[in-house]
Every structure is written in structure tokens, then in C-alpha cells.
N, C-alpha and C positions, 0 to 999 in steps of 0.2 A: 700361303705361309707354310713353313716346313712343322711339321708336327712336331717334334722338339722344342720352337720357340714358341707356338701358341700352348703347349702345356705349359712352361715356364713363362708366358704372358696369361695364363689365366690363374696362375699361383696355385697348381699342384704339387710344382715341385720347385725347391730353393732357386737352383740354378739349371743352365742348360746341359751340364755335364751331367750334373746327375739325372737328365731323363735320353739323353745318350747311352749314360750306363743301360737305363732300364730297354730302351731298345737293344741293346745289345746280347741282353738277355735273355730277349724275343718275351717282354712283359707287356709290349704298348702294342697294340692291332688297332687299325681302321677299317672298318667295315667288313671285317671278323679274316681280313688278313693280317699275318705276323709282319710289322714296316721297319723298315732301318730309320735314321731319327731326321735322315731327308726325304722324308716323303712330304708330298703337298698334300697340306688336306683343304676342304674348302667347306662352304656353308651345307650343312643338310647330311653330313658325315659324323659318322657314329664311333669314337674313338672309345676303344677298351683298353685300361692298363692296370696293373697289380700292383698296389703298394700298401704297404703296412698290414700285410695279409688282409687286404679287403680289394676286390677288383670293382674296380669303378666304371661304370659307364657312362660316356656323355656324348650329348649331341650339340653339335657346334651350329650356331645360330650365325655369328656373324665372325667376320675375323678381323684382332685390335691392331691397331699401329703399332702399338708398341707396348708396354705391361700396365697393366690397369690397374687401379686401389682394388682392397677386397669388395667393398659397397658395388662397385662397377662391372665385378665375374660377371651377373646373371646375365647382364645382357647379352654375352658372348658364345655362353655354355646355358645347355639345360641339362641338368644330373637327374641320372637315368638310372642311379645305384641304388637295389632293392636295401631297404629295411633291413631285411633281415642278416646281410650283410654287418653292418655296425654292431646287431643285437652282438651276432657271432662274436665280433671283437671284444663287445664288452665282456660278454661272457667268459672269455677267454683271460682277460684281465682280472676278474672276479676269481676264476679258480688259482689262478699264480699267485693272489695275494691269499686266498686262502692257506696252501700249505705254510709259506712262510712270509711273513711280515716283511715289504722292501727295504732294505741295510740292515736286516740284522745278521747278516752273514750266515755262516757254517755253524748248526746247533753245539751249544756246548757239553761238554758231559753231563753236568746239570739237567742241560734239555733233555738228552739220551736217556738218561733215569727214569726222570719226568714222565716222556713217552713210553718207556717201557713199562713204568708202572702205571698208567692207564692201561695199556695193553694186559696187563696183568689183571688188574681189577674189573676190566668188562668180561675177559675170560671166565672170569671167577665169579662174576655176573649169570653170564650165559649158560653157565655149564649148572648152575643150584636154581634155576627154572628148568 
């Protein structure tokens, strides 16, 4: 089976275009070669690709007919993506919402204030210890 339809039979990715795209990228390796999205791969092959800033690795157990439910992946794939992997993404999601809350746009002059008058007040903190 070409590596582009068993990643979009094992539901990494929406469609076959879009892991076209990522081959073309040079995101998707099998067996730590860079493959165009017709490559064969076959059972006991270890496919690497990057998406969502996490690189995933998997090893292909057996190869589907045709695209499987979610309940049905394991059989096909064993995910071989470290831990620490995800933590990273979370993390990553944790500091973006930190500076600024998701829709609240461009800070207002209000907010401008706001922050500069903490900035102000820790200053004014720091400097009378």
C-alpha cells in the first residue's frame, strides 16, 4: 500500500491530499528515509512524520483494505511517539494562553495602562527592597 493512503487509512490525516502535501515537504520518512507519498510501505516499517509540531512515529503492523473506524487504528499501527512529545505541545498551548486569552484580540488602551501600571508598581516594588 502507498504510504499516503495507509496514513489516511489509519486516520492521521483528513485526506490523501493533505499527506501528499506533507510528503512533499519532505515531513513523512519510512525507515528514517525522506519518501515521496508513492512509496510502498509494508508490515514491520517504521513511518516518521511531523504534524501539529509533534513528530510521530509508528510502526505498521498489518496493512487495511481500506480506512478503518477509530476503535480499529490499533490493529494496524503501533504508536511509537514519545511522551514527551505531547507534554511539549501542551506546554506550548499553556504559554499562548497565558499571554493572551483566545478572542480577545489586540489589547486595548485600557489593557496598555493596565500593564504598564503593573510594570510600574512592581518597579516601584523592587526598587524600595
Amino acid at each position: 500500500m502507498r504510504v499516503d493512503k495507509y496514513l489516511w487509512c489509519v486516520r492521521y490525516y483528513k485526506t490523501r491530499t493533505m499527506v501528499t502535501q506533507a510528503c512533499q515537504k519532505n515531513q513523512v520518512s519510512v525507515n528514517d528515509q525522506v519518501v515521496k507519498a508513492s512509496r510502498e510501505v509494508f508490515a514491520g516499517d517504521k513511518i516518521s512524520f511531523r504534524k501539529d509540531q509533534i513528530t510521530y512515529t509508528i510502526r505498521v503492523l498489518d496493512i487495511p483494505d481500506n480506512r478503518v473506524g477509530a476503535k480499529l487504528v490499533d490493529i494496524y499501527r503501533k504508536d511509537e511517539t514519545p511522551e514527551e512529545a505531547f507534554a511539549h505541545l501542551e506546554l506550548l498551548k499553556l504559554s499562548k494562553q497565558h499571554y493572551r486569552k483566545f478572542g480577545e484580540g489586540r489589547p486595548t488602551k485600557k489593557d496598555r495602562r493596565d500593564l504598564d501600571n503593573m510594570e510600574y508598581i512592581t518597579t516601584e516594588n523592587d526598587e524600595a527592597e
